[in-house]
C-alpha positions in Angstrom: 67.4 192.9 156.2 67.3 189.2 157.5 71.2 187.8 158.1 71.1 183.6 157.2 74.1 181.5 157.5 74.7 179.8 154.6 76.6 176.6 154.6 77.5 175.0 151.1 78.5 171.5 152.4 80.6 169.9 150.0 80.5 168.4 146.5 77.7 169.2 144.0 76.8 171.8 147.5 78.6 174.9 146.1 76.8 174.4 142.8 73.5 174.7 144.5 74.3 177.0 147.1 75.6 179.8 144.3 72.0 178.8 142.3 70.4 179.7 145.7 72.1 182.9 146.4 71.6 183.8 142.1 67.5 182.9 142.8 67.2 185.0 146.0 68.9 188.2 144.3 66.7 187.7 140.8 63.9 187.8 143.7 64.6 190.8 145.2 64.4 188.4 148.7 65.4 190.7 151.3 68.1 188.5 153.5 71.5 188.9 153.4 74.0 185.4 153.5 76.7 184.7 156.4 79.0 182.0 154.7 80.3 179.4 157.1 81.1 175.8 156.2 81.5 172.2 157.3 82.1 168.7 156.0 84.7 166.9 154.0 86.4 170.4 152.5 86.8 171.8 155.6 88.7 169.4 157.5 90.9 169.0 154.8 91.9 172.8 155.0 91.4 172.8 159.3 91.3 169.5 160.7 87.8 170.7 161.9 84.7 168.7 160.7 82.4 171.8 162.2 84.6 175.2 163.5 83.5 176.9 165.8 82.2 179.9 163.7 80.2 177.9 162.6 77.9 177.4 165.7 78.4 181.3 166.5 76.7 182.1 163.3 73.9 179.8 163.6 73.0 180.5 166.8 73.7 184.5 166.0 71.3 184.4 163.3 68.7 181.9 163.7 68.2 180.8 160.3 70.5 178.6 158.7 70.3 177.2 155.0 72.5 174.0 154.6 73.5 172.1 150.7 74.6 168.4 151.5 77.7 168.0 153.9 80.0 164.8 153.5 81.2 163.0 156.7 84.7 161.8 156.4 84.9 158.0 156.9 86.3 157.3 160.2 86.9 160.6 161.3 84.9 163.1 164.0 81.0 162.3 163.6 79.4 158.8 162.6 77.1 162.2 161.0 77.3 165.7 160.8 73.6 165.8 159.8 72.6 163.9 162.9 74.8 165.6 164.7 73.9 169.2 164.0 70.2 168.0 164.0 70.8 166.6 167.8 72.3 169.8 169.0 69.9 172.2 167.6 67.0 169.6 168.4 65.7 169.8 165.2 63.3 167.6 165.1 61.1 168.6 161.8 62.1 167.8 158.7 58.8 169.3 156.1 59.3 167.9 153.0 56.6 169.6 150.6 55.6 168.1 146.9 53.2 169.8 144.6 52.4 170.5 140.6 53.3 173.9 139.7 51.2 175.9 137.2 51.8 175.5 133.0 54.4 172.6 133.8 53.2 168.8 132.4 54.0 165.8 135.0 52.8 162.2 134.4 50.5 163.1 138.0 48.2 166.0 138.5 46.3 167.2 141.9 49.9 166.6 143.6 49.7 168.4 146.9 52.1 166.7 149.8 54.1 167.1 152.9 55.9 164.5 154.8 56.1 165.4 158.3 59.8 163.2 159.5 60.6 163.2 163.2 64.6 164.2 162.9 66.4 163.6 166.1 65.1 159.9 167.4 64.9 156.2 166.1 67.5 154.2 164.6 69.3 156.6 163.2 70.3 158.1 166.6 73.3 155.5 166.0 73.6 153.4 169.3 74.6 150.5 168.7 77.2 148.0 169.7 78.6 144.5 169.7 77.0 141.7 171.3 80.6 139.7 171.8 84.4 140.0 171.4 84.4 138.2 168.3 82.0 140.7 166.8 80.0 138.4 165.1 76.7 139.9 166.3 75.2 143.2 166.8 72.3 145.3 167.9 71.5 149.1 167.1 68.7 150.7 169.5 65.5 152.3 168.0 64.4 155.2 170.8 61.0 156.7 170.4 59.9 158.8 173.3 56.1 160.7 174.1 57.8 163.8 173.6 59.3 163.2 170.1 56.3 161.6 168.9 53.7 164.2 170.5 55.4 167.0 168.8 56.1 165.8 165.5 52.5 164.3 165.3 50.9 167.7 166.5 52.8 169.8 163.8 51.5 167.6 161.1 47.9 168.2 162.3 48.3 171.9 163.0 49.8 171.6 159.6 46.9 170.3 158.1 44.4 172.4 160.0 45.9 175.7 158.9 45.8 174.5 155.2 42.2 173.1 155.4 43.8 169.3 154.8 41.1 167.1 155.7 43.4 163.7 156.1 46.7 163.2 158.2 48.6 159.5 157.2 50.8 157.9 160.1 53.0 156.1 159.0 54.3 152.6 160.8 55.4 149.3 161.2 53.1 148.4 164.6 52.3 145.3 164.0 55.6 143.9 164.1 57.0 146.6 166.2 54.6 146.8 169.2 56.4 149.0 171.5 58.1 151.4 169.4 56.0 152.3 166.7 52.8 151.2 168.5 53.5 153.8 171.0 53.9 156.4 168.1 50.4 155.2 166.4 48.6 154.9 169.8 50.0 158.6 170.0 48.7 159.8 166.6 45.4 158.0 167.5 45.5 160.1 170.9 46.5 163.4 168.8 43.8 163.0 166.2 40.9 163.1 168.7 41.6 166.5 169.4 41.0 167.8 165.7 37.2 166.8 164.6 37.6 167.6 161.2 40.8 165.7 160.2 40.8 162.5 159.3 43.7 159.7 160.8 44.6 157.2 158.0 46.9 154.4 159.5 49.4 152.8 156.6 52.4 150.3 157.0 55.3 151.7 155.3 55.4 148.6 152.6 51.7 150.1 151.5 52.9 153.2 151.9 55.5 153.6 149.6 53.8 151.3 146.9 50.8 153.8 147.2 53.0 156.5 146.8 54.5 156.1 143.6 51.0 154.5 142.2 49.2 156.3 143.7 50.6 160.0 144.9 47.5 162.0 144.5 45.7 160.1 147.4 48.3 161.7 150.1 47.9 165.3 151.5 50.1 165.2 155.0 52.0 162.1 155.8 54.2 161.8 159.5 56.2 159.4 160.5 59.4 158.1 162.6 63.4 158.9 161.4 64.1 155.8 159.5 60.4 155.3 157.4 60.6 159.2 156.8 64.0 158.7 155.0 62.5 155.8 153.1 59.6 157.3 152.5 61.5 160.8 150.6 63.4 158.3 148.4 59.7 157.5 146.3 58.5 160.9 146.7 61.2 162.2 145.0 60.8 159.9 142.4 57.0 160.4 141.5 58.6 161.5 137.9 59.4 165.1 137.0 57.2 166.4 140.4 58.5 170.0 141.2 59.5 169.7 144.7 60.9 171.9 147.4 63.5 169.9 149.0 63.9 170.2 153.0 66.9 170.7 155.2 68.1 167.0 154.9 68.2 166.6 151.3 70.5 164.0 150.0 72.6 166.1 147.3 71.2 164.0 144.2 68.5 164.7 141.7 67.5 162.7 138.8 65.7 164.3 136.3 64.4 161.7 134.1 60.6 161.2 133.1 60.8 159.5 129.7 63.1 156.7 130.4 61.6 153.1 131.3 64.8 151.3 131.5 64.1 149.9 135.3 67.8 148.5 135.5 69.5 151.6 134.2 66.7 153.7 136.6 67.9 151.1 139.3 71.5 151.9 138.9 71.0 155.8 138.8 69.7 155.8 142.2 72.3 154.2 144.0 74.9 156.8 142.2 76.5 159.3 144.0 78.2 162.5 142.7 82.1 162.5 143.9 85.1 164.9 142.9 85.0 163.7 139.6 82.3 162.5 137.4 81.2 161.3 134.1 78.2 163.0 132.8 74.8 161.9 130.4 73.4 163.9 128.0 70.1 162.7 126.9 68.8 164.7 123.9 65.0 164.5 122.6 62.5 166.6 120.9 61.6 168.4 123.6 64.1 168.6 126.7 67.8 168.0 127.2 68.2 165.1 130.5 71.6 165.5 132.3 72.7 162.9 134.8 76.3 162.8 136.4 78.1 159.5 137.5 81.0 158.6 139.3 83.4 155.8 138.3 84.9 154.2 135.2 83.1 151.2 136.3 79.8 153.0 136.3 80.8 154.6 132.9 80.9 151.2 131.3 77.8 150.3 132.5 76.1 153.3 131.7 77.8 153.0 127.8 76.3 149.4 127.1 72.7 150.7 128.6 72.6 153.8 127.0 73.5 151.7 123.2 70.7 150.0 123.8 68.6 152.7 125.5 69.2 154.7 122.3 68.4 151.7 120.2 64.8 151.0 122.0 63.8 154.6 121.7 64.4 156.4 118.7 63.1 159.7 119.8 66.2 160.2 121.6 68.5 162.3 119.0 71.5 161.8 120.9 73.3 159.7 123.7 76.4 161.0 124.6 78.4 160.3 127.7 80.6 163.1 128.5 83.8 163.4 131.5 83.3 166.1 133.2 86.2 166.9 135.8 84.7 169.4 138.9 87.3 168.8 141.2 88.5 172.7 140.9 86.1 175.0 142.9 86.5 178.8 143.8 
């Protein structure tokens, strides 16, 4: 039996972690889970944002599986995600979308990966002021041969071993000649070694309107750190797609397919879940929708769009918002 290390993380984390461990029993998977933890909770309890048993289990066991993990502001890390990324130089985050048999979705024929380099570009966080008055600022964007080689290459031995006939590089090259030229002359480089796959060259404004137009067109999309990030906030939102979420998942799913509200859809995806939250509950015909919110501020809001959301559409039995206190967690 295969030993993982599981690591919760912190807020809605346990919830999903416990779902996890529930699906892998009903499965019969045969892998038994090493608990170890980091983030927010932990320092709280330790003064450690990562203990040491922590690395000792990873490294003992190869695997690990990792819910969302809070970085204290101002404390330890400017990320533990980065950081834990850097360390373990792991620089592939597979991000996988497709329809699932018997289940209705406003697209069909959905069959995509995003291939995101992990451990280079902005988000590598160097950056510094330009003067003592700090009224200026620059942040450095690193892309290397090495990070771009191997990222690009998985992405085509991706879509070799799947018969994929078309790999999308995603970039911002003509305004960023050095950086992100060097990654597309790369991908261009890459591409002439596999006769039978197609290169497709997209700026990331293009890109993400195609992908929520236009999803079906996509099969294997790569790309840099920062256009990788952006590029999972649309994918995730081609409405009610079943998706298997990858290491670096931000912790927050909306399940909404019905609703055309754009400013209440607007304001749902900038909400984050904290220690305490109020929750939706969206009732219709057919399905029950639950959301959870944060703040009394947010609640307000959500109470004078949710009248009139209820008002507009009538299949909607009922509206209810709901405070739902999860601060208390075994």
């Amino acid at each position: 039996m295969k030993k993982i290390t599981l690591i919760p993380g912190d807020g809605i984390g346990y919830e999903i972690s416990e779902s996890l461990v529930k699906i892998f029993d009903a499965a019969k998977v045969p892998v038994e889970f090493e608990t170890e933890n980091a983030g927010s909770d932990v320092y709280e309890k330790t003064g450690e944002l990562i203990p040491e048993s922590l690395y000792e289990s990873v490294e003992r066991n190869k695997i690990a599986i990792k819910g969302p993990i809070t970085t204290p502001i101002g404390k330890g890390f400017r990320s533990i995600n980065v950081y834990l990324r850097k360390k373990y130089d792991l620089y592939t985050n597979f991000r996988p979308s497709r329809n699932l048999p018997g289940i209705e979705t406003r697209y069909d024929n959905i069959d995509l990966a995003i291939f995101r380099e992990n451990t280079e570009g902005i988000y590598i966080g160097e950056e510094k002021y330009e003067n003592e008055e700090k009224t200026s600022a620059i942040a450095v964007k690193r892309i290397t041969r090495k990070g771009s080689e191997r990222i690009i290459r998985s992405a085509f031995e991706y879509a070799k071993n799947n018969g994929i006939s078309k790999v999308t590089v995603v970039h911002k090259a003509n305004i960023l000649k050095f950086t992100d030229g060097m990654f597309l002359d790369i991908a261009r480089e890459i591409s002439k070694e596999y006769e039978n796959i197609e290169l497709e060259e997209l700026i990331i404004d293009n890109m993400c309107m195609q992908l929520v137009t236009n999803p079906e067109r996509f099969k294997v999309i790569v790309t840099m750190n920062l256009y990788g990030d952006i590029s999972e906030t649309p994918q995730k939102n081609i409405p009610v797609i079943i998706y298997s979420d990858s290491a670096t998942m931000n912790g927050f799913k909306t399940i909404i397919s019905k609703i055309k509200n754009k400013d209440l859809y607007a304001l749902i995806s900038e909400i984050r879940l904290a220690d305490k939250s109020y929750q939706l509950i969206l009732t219709d015909n057919t399905r029950v929708y639950v959301d959870t919110f944060v703040d009394e501020e947010k609640y307000n809001q959500m109470y004078r769009l949710y009248k009139k959301l209820k008002a507009q559409h009538t299949d909607f039995k009922t509206v209810e918002l709901r405070y739902k206190d999860i601060t208390t967690r075994q």
